[in-house]
PAZAPA-4460 file (N, C-alpha, C; in steps of 0.05 Angstrom, whole numbers, plus 32768, in hexadecimal, padded with zeros to 4 digits):
% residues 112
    n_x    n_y    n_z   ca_x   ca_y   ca_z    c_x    c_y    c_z   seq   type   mol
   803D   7EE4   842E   8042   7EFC   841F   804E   7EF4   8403     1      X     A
   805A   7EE3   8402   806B   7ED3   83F0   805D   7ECD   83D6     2      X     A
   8047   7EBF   83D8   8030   7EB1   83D8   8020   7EC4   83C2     3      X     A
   8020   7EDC   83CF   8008   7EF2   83C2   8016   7EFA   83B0     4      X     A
   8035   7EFC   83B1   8049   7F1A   83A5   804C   7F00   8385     5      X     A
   804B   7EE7   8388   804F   7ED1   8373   8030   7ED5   835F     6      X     A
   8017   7ED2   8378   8004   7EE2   8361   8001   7EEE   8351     7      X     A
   8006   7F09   835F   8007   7F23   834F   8019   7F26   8334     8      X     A
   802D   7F0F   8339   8043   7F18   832A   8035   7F04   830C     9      X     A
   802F   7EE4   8317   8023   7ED5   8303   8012   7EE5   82F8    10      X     A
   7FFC   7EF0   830A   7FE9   7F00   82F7   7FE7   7F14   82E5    11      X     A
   8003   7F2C   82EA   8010   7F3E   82D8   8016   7F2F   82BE    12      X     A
   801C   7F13   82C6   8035   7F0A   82B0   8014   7EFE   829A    13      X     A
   800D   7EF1   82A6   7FEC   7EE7   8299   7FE3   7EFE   8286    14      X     A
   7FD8   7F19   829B   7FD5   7F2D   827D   7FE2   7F3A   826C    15      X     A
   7FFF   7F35   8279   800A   7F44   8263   800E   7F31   8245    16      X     A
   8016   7F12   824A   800F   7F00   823F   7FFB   7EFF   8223    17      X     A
   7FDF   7F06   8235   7FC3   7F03   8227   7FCB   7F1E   8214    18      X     A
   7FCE   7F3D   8220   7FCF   7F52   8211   7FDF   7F48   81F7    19      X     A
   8005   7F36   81F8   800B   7F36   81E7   7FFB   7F26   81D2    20      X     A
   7FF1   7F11   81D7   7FDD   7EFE   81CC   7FCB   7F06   81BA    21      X     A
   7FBD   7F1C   81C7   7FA0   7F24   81B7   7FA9   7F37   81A1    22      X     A
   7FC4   7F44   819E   7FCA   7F5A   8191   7FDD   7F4E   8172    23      X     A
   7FD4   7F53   815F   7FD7   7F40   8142   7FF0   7F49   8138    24      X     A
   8000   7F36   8144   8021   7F3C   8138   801C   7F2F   8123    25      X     A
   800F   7F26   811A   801F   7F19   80FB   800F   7F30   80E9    26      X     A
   8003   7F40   80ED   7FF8   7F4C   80DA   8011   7F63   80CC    27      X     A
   8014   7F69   80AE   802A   7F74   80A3   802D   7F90   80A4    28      X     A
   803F   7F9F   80A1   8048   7FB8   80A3   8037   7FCD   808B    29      X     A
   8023   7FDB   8089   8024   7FE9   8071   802D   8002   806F    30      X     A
   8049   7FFE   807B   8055   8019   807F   805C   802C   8060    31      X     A
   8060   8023   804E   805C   8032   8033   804C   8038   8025    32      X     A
   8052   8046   8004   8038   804E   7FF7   803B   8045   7FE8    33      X     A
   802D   8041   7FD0   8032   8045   7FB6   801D   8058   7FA5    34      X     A
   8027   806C   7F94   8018   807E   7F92   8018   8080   7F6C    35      X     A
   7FFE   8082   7F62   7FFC   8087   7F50   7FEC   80AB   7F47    36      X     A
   7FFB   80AE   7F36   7FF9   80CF   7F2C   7FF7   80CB   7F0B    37      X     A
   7FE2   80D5   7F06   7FE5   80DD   7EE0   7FF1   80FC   7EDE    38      X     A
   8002   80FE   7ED1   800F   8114   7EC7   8000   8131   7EBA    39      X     A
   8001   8143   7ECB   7FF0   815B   7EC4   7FF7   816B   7EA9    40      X     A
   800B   815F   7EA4   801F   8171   7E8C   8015   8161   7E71    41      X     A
   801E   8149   7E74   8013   813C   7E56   7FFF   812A   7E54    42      X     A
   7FE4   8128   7E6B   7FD6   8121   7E68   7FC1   812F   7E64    43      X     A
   7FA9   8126   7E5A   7F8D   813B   7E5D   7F71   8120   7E55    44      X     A
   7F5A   8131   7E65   7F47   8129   7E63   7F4A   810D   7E7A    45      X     A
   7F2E   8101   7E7F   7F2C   80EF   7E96   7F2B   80D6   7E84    46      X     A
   7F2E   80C1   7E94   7F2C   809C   7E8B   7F35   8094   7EA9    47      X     A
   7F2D   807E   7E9B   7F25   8062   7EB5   7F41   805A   7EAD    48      X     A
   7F4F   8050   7EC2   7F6F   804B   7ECD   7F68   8030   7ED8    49      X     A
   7F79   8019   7ED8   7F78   7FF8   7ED9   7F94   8004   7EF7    50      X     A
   7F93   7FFC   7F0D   7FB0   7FFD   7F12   7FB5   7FE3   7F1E    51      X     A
   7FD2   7FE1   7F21   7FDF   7FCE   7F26   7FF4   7FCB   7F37    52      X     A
   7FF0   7FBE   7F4E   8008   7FC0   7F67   8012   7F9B   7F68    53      X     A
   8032   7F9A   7F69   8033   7F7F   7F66   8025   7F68   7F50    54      X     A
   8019   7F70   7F3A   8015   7F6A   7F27   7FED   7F52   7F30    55      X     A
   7FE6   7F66   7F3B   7FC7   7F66   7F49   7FBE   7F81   7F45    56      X     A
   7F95   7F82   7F35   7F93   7F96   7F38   7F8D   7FA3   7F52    57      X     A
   7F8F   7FBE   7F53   7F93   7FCB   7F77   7F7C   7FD7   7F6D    58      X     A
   7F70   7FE1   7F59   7F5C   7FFA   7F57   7F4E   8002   7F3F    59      X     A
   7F3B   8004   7F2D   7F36   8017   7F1C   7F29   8026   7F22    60      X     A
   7F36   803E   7F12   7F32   8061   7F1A   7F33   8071   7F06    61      X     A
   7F1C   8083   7F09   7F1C   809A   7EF8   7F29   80AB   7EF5    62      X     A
   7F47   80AF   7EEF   7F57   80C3   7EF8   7F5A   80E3   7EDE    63      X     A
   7F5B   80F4   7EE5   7F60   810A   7ED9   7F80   8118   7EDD    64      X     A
   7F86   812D   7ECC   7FA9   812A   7ED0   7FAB   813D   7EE2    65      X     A
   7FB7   812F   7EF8   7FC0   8140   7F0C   7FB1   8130   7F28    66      X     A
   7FA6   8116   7F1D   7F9B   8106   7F38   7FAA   80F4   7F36    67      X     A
   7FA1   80ED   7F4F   7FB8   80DE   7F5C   7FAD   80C1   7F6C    68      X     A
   7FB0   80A6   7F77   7FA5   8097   7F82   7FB6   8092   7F91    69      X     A
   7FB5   8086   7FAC   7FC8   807F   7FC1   7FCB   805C   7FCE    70      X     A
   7FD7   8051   7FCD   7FD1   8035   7FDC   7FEE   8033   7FF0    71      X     A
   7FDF   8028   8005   7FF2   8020   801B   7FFC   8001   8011    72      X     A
   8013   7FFE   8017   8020   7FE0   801C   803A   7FE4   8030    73      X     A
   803E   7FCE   8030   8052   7FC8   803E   8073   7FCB   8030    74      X     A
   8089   7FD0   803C   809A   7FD6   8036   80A9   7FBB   802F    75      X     A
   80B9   7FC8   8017   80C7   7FAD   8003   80C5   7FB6   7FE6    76      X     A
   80C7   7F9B   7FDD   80CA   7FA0   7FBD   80A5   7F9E   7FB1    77      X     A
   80A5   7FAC   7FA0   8088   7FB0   7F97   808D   7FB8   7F78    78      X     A
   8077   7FAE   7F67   8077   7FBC   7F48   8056   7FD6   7F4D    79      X     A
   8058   7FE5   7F39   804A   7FEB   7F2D   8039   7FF1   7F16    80      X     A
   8030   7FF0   7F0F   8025   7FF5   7EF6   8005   8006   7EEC    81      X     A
   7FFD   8008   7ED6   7FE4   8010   7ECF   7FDB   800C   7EB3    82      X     A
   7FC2   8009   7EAD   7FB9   800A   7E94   7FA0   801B   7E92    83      X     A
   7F95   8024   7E78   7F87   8033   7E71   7F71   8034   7E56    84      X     A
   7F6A   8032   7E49   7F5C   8032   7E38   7F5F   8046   7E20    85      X     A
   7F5D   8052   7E0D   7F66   8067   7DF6   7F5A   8064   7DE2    86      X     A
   7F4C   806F   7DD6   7F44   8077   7DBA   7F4E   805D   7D9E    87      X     A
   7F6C   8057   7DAB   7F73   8044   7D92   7F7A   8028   7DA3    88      X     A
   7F76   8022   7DB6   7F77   8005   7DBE   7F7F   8012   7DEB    89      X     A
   7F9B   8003   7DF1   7F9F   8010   7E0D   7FBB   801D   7E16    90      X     A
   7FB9   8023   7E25   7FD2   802E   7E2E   7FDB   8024   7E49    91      X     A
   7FF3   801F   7E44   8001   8010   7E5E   8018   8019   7E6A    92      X     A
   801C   801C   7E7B   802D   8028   7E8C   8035   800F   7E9B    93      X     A
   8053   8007   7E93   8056   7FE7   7E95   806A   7FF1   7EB7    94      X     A
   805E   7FD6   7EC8   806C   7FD3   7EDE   8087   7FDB   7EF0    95      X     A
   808C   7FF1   7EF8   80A5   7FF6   7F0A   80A8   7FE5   7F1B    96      X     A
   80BF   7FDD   7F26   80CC   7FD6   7F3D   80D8   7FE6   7F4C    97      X     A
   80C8   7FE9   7F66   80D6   7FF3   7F75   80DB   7FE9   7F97    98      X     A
   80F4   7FF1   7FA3   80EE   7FE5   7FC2   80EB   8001   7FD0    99      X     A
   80DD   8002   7FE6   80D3   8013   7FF5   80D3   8006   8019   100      X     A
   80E2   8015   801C   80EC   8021   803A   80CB   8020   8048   101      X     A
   80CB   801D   8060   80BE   8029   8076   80B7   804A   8077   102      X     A
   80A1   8053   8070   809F   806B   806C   8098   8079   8050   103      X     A
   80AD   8067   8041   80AB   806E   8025   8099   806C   8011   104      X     A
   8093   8087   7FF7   8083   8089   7FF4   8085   808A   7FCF   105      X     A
   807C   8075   7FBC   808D   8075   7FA2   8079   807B   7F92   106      X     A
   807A   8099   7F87   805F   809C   7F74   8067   809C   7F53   107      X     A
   8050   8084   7F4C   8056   8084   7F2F   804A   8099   7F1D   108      X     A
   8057   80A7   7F11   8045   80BF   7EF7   8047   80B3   7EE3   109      X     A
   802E   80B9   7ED9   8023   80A7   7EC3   8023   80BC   7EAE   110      X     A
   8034   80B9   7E95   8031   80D4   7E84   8028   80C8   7E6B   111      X     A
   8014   80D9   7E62   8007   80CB   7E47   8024   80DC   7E30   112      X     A
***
């Protein structure tokens, strides 16, 4: 009886083992956001938007004022930024620092 009850028990212990095994702990948290918004008040008309998360581009986007783009990351310290194009050369919206919580959600407005 002894014998069987040591099986069962090895064999619980085996899958639960394998379950922890196959399941990707090292993969990172993208429990936050980072959110970009152009400003409905002092912006107008559409353009192509360069953005910038951690000083990598994340996206170019057509944005109009009052849109918005969303990216998940992980919680910590993060920059943001954006660039844009204009009539007389570009426009830059130079890099924030911010740290962000689990959950948290840090939207940059972009005001021309």
């Amino acid at each position: 009886m002894f014998h069987a009850l040591g099986r069962r028990v090895i064999t619980v212990a085996s899958v639960l083992t394998l379950a922890a095994c196959s399941s990707d702990l090292t993969a990172p948290s993208r429990s936050a956001e980072i959110v970009f918004r152009l400003d409905a008040v002092t912006c107008q008309g559409t353009a192509m938007f360069e953005l910038f998360i951690d000083g990598e581009h994340a996206a170019s986007r057509s944005m109009s004022p009052g849109d918005s783009a969303t990216f998940p990351v992980q919680s910590g310290e993060h920059s943001a930024g954006a660039t844009a194009p204009t009539a007389t050369g570009v426009s830059v919206w130079f890099p924030h620092v911010v740290t962000l919580a689990p959950g948290q959600r840090y939207v940059m407005t972009m005001r021309c």
